[in-house]
FIVOGU-921047 format. One record per residue: residue number from 0; residue in three letters; x, y, z of N, C-alpha, C in turn. Coordinates in nm, 2 decimals. Atoms other than C-alpha are relative to their C-alpha. Example, Ala and Ser with C-alpha at 12.3 -4.5 7.8 and 13.67 -1.06 7.14 Angstrom:
! residues 2
+-----+------+--------+--------+--------+--------+--------+--------+--------+--------+--------+
:  nr : rest :    nc1 :    nc2 :    nc3 :   cac1 :   cac2 :   cac3 :    cc1 :    cc2 :    cc3 :
+-----+------+--------+--------+--------+--------+--------+--------+--------+--------+--------+
:   0 :  ALA :   0.09 :  -0.12 :   0.00 :   1.23 :  -0.45 :   0.78 :   0.09 :   0.12 :   0.00 :
:   1 :  SER :  -0.09 :  -0.11 :   0.00 :   1.37 :  -0.11 :   0.71 :  -0.08 :   0.11 :   0.08 :
+-----+------+--------+--------+--------+--------+--------+--------+--------+--------+--------+
//
This chain:
! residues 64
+-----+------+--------+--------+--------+--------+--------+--------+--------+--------+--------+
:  nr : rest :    nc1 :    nc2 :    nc3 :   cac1 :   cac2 :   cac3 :    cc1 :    cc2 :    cc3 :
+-----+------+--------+--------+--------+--------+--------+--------+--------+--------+--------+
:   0 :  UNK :  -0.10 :  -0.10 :  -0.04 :   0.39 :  -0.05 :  -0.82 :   0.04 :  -0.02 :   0.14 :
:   1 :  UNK :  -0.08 :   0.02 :  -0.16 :   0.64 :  -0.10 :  -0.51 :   0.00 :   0.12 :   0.10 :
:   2 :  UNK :  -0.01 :  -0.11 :  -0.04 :   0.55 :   0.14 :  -0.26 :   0.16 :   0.03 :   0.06 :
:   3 :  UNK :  -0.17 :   0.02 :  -0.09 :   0.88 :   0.36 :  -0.13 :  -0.04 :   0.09 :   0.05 :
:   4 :  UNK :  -0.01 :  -0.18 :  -0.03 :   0.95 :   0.67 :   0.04 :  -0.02 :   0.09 :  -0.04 :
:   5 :  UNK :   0.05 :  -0.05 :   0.08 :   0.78 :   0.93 :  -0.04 :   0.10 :   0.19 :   0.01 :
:   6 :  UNK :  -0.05 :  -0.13 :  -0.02 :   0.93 :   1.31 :  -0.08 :  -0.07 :   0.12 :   0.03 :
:   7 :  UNK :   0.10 :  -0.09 :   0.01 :   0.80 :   1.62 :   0.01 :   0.02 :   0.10 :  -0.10 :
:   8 :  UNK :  -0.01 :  -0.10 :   0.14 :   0.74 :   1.91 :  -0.26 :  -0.05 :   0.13 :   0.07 :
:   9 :  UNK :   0.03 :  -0.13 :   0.00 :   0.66 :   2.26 :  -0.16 :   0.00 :   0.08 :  -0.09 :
:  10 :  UNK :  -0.04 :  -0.08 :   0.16 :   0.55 :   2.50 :  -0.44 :  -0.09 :   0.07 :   0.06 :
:  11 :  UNK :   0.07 :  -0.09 :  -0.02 :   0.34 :   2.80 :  -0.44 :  -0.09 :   0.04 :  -0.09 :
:  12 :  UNK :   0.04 :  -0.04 :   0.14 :   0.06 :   2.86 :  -0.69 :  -0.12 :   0.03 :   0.05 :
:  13 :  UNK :   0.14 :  -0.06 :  -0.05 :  -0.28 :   3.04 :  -0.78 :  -0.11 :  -0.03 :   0.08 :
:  14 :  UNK :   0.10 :   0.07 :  -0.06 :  -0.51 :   2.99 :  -0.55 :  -0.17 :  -0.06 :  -0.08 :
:  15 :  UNK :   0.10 :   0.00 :   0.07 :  -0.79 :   2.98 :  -0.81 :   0.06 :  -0.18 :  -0.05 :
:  16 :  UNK :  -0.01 :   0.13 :   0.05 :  -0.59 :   2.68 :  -0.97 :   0.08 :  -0.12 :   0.15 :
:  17 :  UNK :   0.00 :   0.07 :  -0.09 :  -0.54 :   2.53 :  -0.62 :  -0.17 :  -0.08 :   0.00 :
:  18 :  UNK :   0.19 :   0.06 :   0.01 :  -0.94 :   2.52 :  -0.60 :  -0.04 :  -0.07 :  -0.13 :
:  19 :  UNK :   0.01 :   0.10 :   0.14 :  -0.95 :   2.35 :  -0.94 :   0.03 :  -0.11 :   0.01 :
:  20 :  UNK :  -0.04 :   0.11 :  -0.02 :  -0.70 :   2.13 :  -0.81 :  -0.10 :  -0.10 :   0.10 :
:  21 :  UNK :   0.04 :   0.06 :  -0.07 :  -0.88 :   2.05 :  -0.51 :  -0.16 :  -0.06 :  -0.04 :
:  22 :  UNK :   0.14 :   0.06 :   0.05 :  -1.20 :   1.98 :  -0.70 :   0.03 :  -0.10 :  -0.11 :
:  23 :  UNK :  -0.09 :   0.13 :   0.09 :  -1.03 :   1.79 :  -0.95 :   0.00 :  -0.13 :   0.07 :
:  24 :  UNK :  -0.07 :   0.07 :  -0.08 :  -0.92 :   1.57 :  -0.69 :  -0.14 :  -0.06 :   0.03 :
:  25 :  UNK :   0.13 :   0.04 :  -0.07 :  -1.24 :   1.49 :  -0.49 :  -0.06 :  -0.02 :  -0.09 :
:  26 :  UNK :   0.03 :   0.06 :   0.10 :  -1.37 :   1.42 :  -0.82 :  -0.01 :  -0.11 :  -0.04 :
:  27 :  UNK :  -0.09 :   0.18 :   0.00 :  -1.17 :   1.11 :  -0.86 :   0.00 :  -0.05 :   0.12 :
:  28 :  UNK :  -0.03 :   0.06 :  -0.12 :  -1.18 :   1.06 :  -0.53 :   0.14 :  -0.03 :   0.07 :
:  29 :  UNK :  -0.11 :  -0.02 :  -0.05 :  -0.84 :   1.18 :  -0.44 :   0.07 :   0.06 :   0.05 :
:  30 :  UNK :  -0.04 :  -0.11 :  -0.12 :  -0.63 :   1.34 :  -0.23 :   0.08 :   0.10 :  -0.08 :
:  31 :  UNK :  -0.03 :  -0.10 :   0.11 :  -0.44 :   1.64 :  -0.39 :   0.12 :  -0.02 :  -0.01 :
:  32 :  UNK :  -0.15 :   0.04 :   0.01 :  -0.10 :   1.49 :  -0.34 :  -0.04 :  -0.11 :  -0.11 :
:  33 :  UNK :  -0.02 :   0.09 :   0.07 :  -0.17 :   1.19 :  -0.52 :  -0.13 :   0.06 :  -0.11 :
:  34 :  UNK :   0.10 :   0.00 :   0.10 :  -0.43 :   1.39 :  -0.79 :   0.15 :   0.07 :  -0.07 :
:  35 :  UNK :  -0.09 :  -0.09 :  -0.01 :  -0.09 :   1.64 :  -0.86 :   0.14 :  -0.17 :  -0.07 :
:  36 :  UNK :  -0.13 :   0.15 :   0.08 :   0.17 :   1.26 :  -0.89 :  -0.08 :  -0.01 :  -0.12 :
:  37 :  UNK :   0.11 :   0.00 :   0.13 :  -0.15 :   1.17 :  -1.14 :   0.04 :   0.10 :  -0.12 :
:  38 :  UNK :  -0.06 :  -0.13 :   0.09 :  -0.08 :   1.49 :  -1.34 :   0.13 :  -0.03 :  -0.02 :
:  39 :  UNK :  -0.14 :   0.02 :   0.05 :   0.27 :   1.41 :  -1.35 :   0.00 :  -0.07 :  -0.09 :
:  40 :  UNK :  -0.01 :   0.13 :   0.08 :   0.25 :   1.07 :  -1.46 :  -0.09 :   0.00 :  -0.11 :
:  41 :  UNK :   0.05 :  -0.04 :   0.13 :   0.04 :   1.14 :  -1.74 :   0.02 :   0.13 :  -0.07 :
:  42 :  UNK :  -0.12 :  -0.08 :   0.06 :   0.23 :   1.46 :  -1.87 :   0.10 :  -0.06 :  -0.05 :
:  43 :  UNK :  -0.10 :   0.03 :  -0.01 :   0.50 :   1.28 :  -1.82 :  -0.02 :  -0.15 :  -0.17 :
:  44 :  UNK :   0.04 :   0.09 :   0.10 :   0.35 :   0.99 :  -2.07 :  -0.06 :   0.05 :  -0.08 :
:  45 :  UNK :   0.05 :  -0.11 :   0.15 :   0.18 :   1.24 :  -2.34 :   0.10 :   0.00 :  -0.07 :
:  46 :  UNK :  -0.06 :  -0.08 :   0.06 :   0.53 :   1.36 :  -2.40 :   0.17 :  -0.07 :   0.01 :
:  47 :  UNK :  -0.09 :   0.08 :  -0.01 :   0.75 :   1.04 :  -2.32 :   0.12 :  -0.01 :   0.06 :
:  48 :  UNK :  -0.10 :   0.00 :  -0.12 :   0.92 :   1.12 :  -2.02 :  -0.01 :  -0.10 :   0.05 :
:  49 :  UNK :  -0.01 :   0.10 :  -0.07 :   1.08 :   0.85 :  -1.90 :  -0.03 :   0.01 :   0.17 :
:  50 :  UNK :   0.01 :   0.00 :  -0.11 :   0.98 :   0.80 :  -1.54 :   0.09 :  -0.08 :   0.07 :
:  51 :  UNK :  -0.12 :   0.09 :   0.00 :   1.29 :   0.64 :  -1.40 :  -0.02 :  -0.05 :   0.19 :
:  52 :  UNK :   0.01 :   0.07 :  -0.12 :   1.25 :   0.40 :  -1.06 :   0.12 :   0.05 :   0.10 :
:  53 :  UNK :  -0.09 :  -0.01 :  -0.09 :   1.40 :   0.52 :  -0.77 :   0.15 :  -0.08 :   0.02 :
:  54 :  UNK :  -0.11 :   0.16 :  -0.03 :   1.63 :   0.18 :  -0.75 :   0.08 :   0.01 :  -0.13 :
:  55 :  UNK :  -0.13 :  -0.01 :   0.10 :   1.78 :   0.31 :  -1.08 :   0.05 :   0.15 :  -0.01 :
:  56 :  UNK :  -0.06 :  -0.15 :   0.02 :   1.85 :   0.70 :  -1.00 :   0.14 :  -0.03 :   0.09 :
:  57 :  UNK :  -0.11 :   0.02 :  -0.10 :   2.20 :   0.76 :  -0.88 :  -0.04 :   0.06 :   0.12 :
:  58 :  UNK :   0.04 :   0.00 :  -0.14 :   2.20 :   0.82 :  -0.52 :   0.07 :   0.17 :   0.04 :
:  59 :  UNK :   0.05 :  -0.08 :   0.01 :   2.28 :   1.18 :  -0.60 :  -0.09 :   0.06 :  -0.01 :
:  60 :  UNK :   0.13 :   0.00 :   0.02 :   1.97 :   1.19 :  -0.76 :  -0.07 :   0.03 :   0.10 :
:  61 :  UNK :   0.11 :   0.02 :  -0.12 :   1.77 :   1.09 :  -0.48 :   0.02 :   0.05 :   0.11 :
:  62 :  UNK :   0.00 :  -0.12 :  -0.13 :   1.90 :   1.36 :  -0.23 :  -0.05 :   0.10 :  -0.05 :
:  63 :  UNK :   0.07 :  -0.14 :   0.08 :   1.74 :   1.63 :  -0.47 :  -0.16 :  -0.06 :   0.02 :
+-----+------+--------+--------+--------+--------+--------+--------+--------+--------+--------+
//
C-alpha cells in the first residue's frame, strides 16, 4: 500500500465503546486511528465495498 495524505475525522461516540476501542487496539498493538481504518477496511470487505484509491476519486471527492 502507497502511503498518502492522511485526513482527519472527528466524530463523537460512547465513551464505554471508546474504551473498547482503545483496548481493542492495544491488543493488536495499535493505535486507535489505525485500529478504527482496520474496522473500516474489513466492514468494508464483509459487505463488498469497494475501497476506491485516492488516485481514482474525483478531485471533488477528495475535498470531502
Amino acid at each position: 500500500m502507497v502511503a498518502t495524505k492522511t485526513a482527519t475525522l472527528n466524530l463523537r461516540i460512547d465513551p464505554v465503546l471508546k474504551e473498547v476501542l482503545r483496548n481493542a487496539a492495544a491488543r493488536e498493538h495499535r493505535s486507535v486511528a489505525n485500529m478504527v481504518e482496520q474496522l473500516i477496511r474489513v466492514h468494508c470487505a464483509e459487505r463488498g465495498i469497494k475501497i476506491t484509491d485516492l488516485r481514482e476519486m474525483s478531485p471533488r471527492a477528495r475535498q470531502d
